[in-house]
N, C-alpha and C positions, 0 to 999 in steps of 0.2 A: 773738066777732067782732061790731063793728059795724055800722051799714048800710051797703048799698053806696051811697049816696050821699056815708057818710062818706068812703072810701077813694078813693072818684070827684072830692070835694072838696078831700080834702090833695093827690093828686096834681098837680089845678090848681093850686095856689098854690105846690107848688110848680117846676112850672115854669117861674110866674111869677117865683118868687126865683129860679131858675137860670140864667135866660134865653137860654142857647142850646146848641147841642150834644145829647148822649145822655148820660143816668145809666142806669149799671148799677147795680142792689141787690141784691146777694147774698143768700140763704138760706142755711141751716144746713145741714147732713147729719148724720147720723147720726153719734156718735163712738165709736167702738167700744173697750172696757175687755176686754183680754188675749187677746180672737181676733176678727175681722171681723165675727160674726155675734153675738157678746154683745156689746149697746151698749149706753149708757149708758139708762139709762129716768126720765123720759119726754127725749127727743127735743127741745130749748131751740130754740123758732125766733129770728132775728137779729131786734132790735128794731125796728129801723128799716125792713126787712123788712115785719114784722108790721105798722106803724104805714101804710105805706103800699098794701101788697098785701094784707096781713089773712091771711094762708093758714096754717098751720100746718104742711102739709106739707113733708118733706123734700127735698131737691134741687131745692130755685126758685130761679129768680133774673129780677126782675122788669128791664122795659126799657123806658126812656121816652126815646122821641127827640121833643125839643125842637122841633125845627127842623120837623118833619113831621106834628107831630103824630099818631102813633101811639106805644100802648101794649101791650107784648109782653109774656106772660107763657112765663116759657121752663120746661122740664122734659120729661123722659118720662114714659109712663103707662106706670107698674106690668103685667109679664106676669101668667101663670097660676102661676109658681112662688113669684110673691110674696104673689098673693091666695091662693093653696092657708093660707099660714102666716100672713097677715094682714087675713084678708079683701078684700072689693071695696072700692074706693073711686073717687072721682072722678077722672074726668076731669082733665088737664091743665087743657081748653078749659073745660069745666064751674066749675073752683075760679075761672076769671079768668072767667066771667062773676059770676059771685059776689060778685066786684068792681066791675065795672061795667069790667073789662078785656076788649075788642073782639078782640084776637086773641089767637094761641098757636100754640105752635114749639115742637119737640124741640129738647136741646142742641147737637144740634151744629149747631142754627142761629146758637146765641149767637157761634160762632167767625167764620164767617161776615157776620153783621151789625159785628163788631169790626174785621175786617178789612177790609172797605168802607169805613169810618167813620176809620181809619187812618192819621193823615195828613191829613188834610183835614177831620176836624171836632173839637173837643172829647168825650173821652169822660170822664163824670165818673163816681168811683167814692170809696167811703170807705173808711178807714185799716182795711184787715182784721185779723182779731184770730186767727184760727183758720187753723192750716197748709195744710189741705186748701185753703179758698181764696186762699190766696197762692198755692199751687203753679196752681191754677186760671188766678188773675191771672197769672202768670207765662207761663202757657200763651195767653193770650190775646193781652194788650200787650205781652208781651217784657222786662217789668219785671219785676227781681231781688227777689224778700223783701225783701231789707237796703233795699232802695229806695224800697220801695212806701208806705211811710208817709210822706214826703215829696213823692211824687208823687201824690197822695190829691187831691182837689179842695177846695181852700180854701172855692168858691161854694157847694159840695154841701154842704161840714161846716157852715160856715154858715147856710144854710139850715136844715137839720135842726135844727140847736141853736137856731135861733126858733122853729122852729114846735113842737117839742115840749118846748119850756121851761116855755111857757102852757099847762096845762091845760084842753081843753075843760069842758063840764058832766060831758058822761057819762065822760071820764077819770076827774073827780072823784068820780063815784059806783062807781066801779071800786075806787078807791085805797079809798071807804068799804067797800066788801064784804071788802079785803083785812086793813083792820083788825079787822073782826067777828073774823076767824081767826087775827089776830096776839093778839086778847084771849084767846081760848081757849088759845095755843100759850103765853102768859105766865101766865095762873089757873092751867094744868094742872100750870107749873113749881113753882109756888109752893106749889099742895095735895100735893104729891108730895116736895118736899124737907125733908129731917132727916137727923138725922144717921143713920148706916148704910148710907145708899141712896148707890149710884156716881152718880156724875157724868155716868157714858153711859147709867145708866138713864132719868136725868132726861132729857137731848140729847135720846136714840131718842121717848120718851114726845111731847115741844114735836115732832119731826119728824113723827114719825108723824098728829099733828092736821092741821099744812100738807097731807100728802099724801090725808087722808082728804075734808078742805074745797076744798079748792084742787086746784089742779095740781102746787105743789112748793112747798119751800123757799125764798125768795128768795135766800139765799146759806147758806152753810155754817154751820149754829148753835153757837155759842158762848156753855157754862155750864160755868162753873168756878171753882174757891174762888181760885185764882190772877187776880183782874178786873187784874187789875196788868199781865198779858199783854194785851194788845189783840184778840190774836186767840185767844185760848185757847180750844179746841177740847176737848169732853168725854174726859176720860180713864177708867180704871179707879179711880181714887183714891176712897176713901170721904169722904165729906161727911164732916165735923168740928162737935162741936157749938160755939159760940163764934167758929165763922169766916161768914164772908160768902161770898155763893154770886151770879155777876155774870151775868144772863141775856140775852142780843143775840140777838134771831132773828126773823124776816119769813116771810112768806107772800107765794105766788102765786096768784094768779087762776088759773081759768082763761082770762081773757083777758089776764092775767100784767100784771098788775099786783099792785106790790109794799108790802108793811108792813114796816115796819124801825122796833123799840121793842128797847130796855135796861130792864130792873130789874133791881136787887140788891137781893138777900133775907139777912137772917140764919139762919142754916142752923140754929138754933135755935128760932126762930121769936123771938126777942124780942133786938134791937139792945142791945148792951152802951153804956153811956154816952159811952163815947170814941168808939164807933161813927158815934151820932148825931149828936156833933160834928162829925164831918167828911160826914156825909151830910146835915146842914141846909144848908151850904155849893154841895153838890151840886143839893140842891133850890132851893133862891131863888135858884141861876143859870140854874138850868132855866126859873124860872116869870118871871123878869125878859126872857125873850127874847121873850113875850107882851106885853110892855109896851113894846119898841123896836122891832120888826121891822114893817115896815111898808112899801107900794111909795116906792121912791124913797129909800128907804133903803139904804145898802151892807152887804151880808152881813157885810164885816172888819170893819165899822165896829159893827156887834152883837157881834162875836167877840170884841173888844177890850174892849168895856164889861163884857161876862162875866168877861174875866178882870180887871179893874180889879175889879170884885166882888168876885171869889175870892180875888186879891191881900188886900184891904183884912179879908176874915173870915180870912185865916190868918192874917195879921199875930197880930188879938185871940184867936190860939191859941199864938202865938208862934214859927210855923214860919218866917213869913216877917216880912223888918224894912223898916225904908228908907224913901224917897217911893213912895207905890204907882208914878207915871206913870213914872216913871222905873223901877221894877225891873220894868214891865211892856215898856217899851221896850226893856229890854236881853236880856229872853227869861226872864226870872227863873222866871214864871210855868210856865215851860215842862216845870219839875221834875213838876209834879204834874197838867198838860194839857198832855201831847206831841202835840193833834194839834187838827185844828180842830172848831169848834165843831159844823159839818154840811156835807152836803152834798147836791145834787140828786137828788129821785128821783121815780119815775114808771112807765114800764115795768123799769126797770131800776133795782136798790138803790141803787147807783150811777149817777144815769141821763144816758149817754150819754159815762161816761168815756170808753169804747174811741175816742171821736172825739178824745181828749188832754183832759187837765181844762183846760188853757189856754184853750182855746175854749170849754170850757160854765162853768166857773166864774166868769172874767174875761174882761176886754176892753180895748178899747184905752185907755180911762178907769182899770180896776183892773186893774195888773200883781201878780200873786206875787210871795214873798220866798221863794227857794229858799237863800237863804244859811244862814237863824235856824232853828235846832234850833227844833222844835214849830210855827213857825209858816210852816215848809213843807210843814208837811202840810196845811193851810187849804185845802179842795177849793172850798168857795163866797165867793169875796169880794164881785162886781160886784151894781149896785144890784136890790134886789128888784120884780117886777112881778107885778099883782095875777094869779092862777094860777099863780104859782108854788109850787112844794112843796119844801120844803128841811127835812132835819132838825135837832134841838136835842139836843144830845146832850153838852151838857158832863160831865166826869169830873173824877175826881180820884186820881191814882193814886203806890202808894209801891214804886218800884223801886229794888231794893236794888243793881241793880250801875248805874245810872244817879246813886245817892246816891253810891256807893264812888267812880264816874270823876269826878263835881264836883267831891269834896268833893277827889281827888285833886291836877286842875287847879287848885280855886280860882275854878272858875267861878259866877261870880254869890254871891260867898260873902259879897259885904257883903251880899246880900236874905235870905241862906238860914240858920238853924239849924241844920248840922248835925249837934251834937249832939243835939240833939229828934228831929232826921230820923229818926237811929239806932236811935231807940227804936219809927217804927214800920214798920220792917223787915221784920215780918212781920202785916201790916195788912191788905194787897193792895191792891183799888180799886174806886172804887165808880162808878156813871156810871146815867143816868136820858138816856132818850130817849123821845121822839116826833114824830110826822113833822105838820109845821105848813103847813097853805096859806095863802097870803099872801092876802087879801081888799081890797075898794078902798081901807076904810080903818082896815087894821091885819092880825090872822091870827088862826088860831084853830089849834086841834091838830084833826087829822083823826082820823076816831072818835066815833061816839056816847057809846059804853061806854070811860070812862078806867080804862085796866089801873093798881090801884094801887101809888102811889108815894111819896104822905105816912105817914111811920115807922107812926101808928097806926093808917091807915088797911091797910098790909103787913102789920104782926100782928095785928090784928084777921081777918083774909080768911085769913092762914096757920090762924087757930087754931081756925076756923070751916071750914074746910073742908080741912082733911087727911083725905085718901087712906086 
């Protein structure tokens, strides 16, 4: 937790962006896995939540009337049956002076203050993500689930998405402690894999460092000889000598801020020749996003030039043909990068999608293209501002039922070799990430310590430090 000047401070501003009415901010609760009392561990508090009230604990939800100027922190304090099994803890009243939050309310005040407010003033609330508090929201405003996302407050989401799109100082020194443990969670993948060893030994090994450094995982880690899957999640399957092994996983803080890095490793420890071909490709797109990204620049408009790159080295592989601008216009590209180049992060891998990526990605200057296969997955287009953090994450990937439906259509088959395609079938995918802050004049990757990624610099560190 920060100080409480911090959380005393974001509140000001924003109710300044708000300007009038009551925001409610939900907290998390508890989510319980196969009976009420086994829950999920550790306990995820709402970001946004965190960002302004700073609490950790379960069942809050914070309350700022605009118009009145007072600040409520609502919840119950824990009985004797909870601290017998969980110990003591604070205070309701106690956690919101912590804040520099003046009062405190049990829940069922919250209903109370809603229904006063009812009719006769704005209450603002964002797009909830989790059942519990819909059913919550529904219980309060009368508003249906199915509804509530469009009844959400336009001014609220808004706000939020300024003010925690700019990374403060000490965010950024957050995001740095969170890479110290995303570099251990990628070395330890890397001393540890060959062939013989599962796939989930390796997963369990990268998770278990997150929870031993950190507080958790930033999101569900993904290593597997199949990188071709996007989201390929550790299986039982034995590592293969000659295959490639695609590593995606983050850490939390404990003040839960997140690192989110890619490598891919040859499970052998030493990259086959065809290998390195298509992973040089991977790399100079990775390392050219250091060279364009910059404030006042638009994130599609990096995205684009990335793939104009990658276009232009398959071509001189002979996968792909044509004028690059034009097979990059027509989604060509999109065979072997179905998704975008990065996307926002900060307290969240993701950060701030649950507010819709429309709002945190783009703006009324950069709209999405939800039509074009790959390039509707583009999460960050709109222009960059210095604190901002977005990742680079270009890939390259060979799916073999995505070659079989082209090649079926005929889609983009003047850019495409299919018959080359064919041959690498069973290739997988490769992809290189790191998470970049945008600086006043240009960006840098976040990280003292670079988890390696240059081919000799991966086998060199594979062969040198196995497990």
């Amino acid at each position: 937790m920060f100080s409480k000047e911090t959380y005393i401070s974001r509140r000001a501003e924003l109710k300044r962006l708000v300007g009038e009415g009551i925001i409610v901010l939900f907290g998390n609760n508890e989510s319980p896995c196969n009976y009420p009392a086994n829950s999920y561990y550790p306990m995820r508090q709402d970001s946004s939540f965190l960002y302004y009230f700073g609490q950790k604990r379960d069942g809050l939800v914070g309350v700022i009337d605009i118009d009145n100027d007072i600040e409520t922190l609502i919840g119950d304090d824990i009985d004797i049956e909870d601290i017998v099994w969980y110990g003591s803890v604070d205070s309701v009243a106690d956690l919101a002076a912590q804040v520099g939050v003046k009062n405190s309310a049990p829940m069922r005040q919250l209903k109370a203050i809603c229904d006063d407010a009812k009719g006769k003033r704005t209450i603002h609330f964002l797009p909830p993500y989790r059942h519990d508090i819909k059913i919550q929201l529904m219980d309060l405003l009368d508003i249906h689930p199915s509804k509530q996302k469009a009844a959400a407050s336009m001014p609220l989401i808004r706000a939020v998405v300024k003010m925690r799109s700019t990374k403060e100082p000490q965010e950024i020194e957050a995001l740095e402690r969170a890479s110290v443990i995303g570099y251990k969670m990628h070395t330890t993948a890397m001393s540890i894999t060959r062939p013989g060893v599962t796939e989930k030994y390796v997963g369990g090994q990268v998770d278990g460092i997150a929870h031993s450094y950190g507080a958790m995982v930033s999101f569900a880690t993904i290593f597997s000889q199949h990188g071709e899957i996007m989201h390929g999640n550790p299986s039982t399957a034995l590592l293969e000598a000659g295959r490639l092994a695609l590593c995606d996983c983050g850490a939390e803080t404990i003040d839960h801020y997140c690192s989110d890095n890619t490598r891919t490793m040859p499970v052998s420890g030493k990259f086959t020749q065809r290998q390195l071909e298509i992973y040089s490709i991977v790399e100079a797109c990775h390392d050219y996003v250091l060279e364009v990204a910059r404030p006042g620049v638009k994130y599609m408009d990096v995205h684009f030039a990335v793939c104009r790159l990658m276009t232009d080295r398959l071509k001189e592989l002979g996968l792909m043909r044509g004028d690059t601008e034009e097979a990059v216009r027509a989604g060509a590209h999109a065979m072997f990068l179905p998704h975008g180049l990065g996307h926002m992060m900060g307290m969240d891998v993701h950060d701030m999608e649950n507010l819709d990526q429309i709002n945190v990605g783009f703006d009324e200057e950069t709209r999405p293209n939800l039509e074009q296969f790959g390039t509707n997955c583009l999460r960050m287009g709109r222009r960059l501002q210095e604190g901002f953090v977005v990742t680079d994450e270009p890939g390259i990937y060979f799916i073999p039922a995505l070659i079989d439906d082209w090649r079926k259509t005929g889609h983009c088959a003047e850019f495409l070799n299919f018959d080359l395609l064919d041959t690498y079938k069973d290739f997988g995918g490769i992809r290189i990430e790191d998470d970049v802050l945008i600086t006043a004049d240009g960006c840098r990757f976040i990280g003292k310590d670079r988890i390696p990624y240059h081919p000799k610099d991966v086998e060199e560190y594979m062969a040198s430090h196995r497990a």
